[in-house]
C-alpha positions as CSV (number, residue, x, y, z in Angstrom):
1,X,82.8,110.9,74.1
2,X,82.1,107.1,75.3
3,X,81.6,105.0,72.6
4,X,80.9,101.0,72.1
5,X,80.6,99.3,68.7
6,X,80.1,95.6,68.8
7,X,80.4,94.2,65.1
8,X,79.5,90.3,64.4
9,X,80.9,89.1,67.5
10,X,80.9,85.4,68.4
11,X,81.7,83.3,71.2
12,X,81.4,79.4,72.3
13,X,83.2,77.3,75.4
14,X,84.4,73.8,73.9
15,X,83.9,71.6,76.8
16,X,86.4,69.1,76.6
17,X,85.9,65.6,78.0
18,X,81.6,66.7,78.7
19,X,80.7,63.2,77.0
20,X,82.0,61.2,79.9
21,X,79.9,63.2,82.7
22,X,76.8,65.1,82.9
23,X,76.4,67.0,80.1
24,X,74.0,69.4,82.3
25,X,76.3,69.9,85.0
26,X,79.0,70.8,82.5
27,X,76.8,73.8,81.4
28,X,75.7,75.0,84.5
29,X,79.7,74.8,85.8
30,X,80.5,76.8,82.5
31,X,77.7,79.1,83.6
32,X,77.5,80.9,80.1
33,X,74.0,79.7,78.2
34,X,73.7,80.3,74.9
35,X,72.5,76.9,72.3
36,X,74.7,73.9,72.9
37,X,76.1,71.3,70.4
38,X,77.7,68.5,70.7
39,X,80.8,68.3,68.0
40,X,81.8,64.5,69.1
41,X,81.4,61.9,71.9
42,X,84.3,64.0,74.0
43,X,83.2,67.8,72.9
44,X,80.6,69.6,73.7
45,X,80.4,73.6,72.8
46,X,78.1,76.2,74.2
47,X,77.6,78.6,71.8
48,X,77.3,81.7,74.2
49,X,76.9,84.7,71.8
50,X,75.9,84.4,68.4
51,X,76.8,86.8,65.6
52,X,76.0,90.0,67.3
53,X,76.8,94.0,66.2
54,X,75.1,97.0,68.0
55,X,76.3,100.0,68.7
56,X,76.2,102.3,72.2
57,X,76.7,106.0,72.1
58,X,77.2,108.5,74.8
59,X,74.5,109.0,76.9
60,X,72.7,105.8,76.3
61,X,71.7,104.0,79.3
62,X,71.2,100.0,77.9
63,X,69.2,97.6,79.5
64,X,69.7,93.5,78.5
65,X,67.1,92.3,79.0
66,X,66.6,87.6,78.6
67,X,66.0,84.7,80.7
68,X,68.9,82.7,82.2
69,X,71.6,81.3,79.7
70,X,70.6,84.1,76.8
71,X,74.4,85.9,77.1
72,X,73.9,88.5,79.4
73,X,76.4,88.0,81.6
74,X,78.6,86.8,78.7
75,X,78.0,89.9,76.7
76,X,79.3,92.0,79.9
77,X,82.6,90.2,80.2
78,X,83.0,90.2,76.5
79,X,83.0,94.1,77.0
80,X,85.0,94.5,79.5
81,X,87.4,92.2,78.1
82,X,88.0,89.3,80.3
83,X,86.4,87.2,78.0
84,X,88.0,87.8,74.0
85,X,85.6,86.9,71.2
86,X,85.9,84.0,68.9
87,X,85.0,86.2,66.0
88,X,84.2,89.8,65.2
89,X,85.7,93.1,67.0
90,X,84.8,94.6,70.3
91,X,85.7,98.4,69.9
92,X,85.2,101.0,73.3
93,X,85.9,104.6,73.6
94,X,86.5,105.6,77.1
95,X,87.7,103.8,80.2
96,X,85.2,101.4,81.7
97,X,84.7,100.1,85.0
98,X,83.1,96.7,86.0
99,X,80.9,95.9,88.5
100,X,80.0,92.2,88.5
101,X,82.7,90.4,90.6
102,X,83.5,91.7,94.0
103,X,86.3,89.1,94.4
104,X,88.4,90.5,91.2
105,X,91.6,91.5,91.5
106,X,91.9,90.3,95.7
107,X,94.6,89.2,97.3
108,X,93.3,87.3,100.2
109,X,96.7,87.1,101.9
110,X,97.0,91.0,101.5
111,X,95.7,94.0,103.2
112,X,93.1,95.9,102.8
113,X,95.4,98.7,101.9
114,X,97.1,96.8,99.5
115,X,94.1,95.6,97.5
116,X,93.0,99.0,97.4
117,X,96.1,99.6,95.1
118,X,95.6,96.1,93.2
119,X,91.9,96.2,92.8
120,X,92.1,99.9,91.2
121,X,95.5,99.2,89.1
122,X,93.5,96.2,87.7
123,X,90.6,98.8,87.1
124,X,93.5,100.8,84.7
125,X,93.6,103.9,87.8
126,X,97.5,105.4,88.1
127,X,99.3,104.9,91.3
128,X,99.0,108.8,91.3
129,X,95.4,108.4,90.9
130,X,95.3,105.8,93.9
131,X,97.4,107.7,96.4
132,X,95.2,110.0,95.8
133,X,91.8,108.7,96.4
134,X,93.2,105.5,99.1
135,X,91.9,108.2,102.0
136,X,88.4,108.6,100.6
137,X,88.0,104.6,99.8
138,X,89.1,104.0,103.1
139,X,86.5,106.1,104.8
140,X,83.8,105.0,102.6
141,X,84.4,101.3,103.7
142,X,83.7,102.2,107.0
143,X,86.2,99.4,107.4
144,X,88.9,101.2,110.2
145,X,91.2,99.1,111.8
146,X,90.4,95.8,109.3
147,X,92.7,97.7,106.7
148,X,95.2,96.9,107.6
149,X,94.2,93.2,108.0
150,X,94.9,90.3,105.2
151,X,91.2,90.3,103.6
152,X,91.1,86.7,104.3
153,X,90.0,87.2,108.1
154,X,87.1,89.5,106.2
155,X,83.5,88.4,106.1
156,X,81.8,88.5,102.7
157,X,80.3,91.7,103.5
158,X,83.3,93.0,104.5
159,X,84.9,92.2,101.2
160,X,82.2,93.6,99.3
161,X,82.3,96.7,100.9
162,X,86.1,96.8,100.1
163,X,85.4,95.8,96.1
164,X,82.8,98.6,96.1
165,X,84.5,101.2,97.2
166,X,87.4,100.6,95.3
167,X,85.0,100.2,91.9
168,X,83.4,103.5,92.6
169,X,85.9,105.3,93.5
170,X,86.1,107.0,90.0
171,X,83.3,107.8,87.5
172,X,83.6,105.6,84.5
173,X,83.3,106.7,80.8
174,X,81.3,103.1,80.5
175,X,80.4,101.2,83.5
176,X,79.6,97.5,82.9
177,X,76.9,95.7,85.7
178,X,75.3,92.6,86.2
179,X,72.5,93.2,88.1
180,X,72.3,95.8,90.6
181,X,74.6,95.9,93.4
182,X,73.5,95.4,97.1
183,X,76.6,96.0,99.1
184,X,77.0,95.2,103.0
185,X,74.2,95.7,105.9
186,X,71.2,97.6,105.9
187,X,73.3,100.8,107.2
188,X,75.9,101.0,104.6
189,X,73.3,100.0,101.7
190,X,71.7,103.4,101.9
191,X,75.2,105.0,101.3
192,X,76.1,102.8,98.7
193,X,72.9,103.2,96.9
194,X,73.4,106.7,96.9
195,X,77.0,106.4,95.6
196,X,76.4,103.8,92.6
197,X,73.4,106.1,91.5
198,X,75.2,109.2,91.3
199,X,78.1,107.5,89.1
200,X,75.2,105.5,86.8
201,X,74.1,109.4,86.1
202,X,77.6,110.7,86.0
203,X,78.8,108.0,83.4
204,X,79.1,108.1,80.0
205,X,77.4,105.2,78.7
206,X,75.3,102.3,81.1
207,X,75.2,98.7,80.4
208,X,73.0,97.0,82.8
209,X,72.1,93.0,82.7
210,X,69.1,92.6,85.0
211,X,66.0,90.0,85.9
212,X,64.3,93.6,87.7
213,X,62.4,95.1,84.4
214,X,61.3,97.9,87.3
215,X,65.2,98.9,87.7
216,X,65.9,98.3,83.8
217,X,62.8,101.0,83.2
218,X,64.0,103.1,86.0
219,X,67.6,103.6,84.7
220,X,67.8,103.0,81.4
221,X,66.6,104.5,78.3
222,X,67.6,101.7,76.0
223,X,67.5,98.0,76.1
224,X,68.4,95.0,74.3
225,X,66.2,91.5,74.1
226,X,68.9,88.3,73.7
227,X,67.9,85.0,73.6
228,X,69.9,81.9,72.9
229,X,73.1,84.4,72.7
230,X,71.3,86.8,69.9
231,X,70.3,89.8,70.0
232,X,66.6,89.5,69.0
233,X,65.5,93.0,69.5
234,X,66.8,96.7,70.7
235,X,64.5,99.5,71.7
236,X,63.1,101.4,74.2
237,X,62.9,99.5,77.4
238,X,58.8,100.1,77.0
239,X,58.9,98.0,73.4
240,X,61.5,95.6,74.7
241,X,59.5,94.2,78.2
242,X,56.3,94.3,75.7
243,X,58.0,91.9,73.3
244,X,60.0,89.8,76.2
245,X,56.8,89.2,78.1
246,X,54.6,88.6,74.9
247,X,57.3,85.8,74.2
248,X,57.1,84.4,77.6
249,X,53.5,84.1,77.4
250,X,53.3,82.7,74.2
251,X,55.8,80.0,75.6
């Protein structure tokens, strides 16, 4: 059974050299939020998540729910483990999948073919696994001929339709988004709604960061309120937008 336990976990980005240039454009390059401090003239650290232990268990669908710069994003990457905490453990129980950057894992100067096998070997899938399934992603994309192009003459759409298909070409035990995903042209968004639907109920466990509270109370039966890189408050996504738009007014 999936299974996520997040105990006292911390996380900041020194920014070397920020006291010599905008310290505002050093955050929004960084791109993490969280509180800032500055430890000298030369340093300045954003302290992206701040002490934080939950835990997620099969079947949970989990909203995060918080303005810009309160960790969202951060808490994703923490849990899908590009990002390694500065303190506390990070402990999942199932293979995850994550669906926030289309681009990871490409090869520009390769073929659509080949990233197919090096997106989904970067996702943990077997090469057994991927010889398996490379006829099914390839009819999904819709993509023909432009396989067996380098992705580099692709347009963005192109690409994304690519990285989707590859990502959702397995049901996850935990799947890991930031915001919800709008893949390609009118045509192939239908298709690809469809698809990433079926694998959010399939799943084991849903972790969802989204600004759309009408998606957040359409998928999720749980959700979590950060704020400055804490975790202020976890409940049903009914007593979570109550407390997040009480705070916002109160602001």
């Amino acid at each position: 059974m999936a299974h996520i336990t997040v105990q006292n976990v911390s996380l900041d980005f020194p920014l070397f050299g920020a006291g010599s240039r905008s310290l505002k454009k050093a955050i929004v390059r960084i791109g993490s939020g969280g509180r800032v401090a500055r430890e000298s003239n030369d340093t300045v650290v954003v302290k992206a998540l701040r002490d934080l232990s939950f835990t997620i268990s099969h079947g949970e669908r989990v909203g995060l729910v918080g303005p810009n710069g309160a960790g969202k994003s951060t808490l994703l990457r923490v849990l899908s483990g590009i990002f390694e905490p500065g303190q506390g453990t990070v402990k999942l129980q199932g293979r995850a999948a994550a669906l926030f950057d289309p681009s990871l894992g490409m090869d520009m100067e390769a073929s659509g073919y080949e990233n197919i096998f090096l997106r989904g070997l970067l996702m943990g899938l077997s090469r057994d696994e991927l010889r398996e399934k490379t006829e099914e992603i390839a009819r999904f994309t819709e993509l023909g001929e432009y396989l067996d192009m380098p992705v580099r003459a692709y347009s963005s759409g192109m690409l994304l339709r690519l990285a989707f298909a590859v990502s959702t070409s397995f049901v996850p035990e935990i799947l890991l988004m930031d915001e919800w995903i709008g893949a390609g042209d009118a045509r192939f968004l239908d298709k690809a709604q469809e698809r990433l639907e079926g694998l959010v109920r399939q799943s084991g466990i849903l972790v969802l960061a989204s600004h759309s509270e009408e998606i957040i109370r359409r998928l999720c039966n749980r959700a979590f309120l950060l704020e400055g890189g804490r975790l202020l408050a976890s409940g049903t996504p009914d007593e979570v937008f109550a407390l997040y738009n009480a705070r916002g007014a109160a602001d």
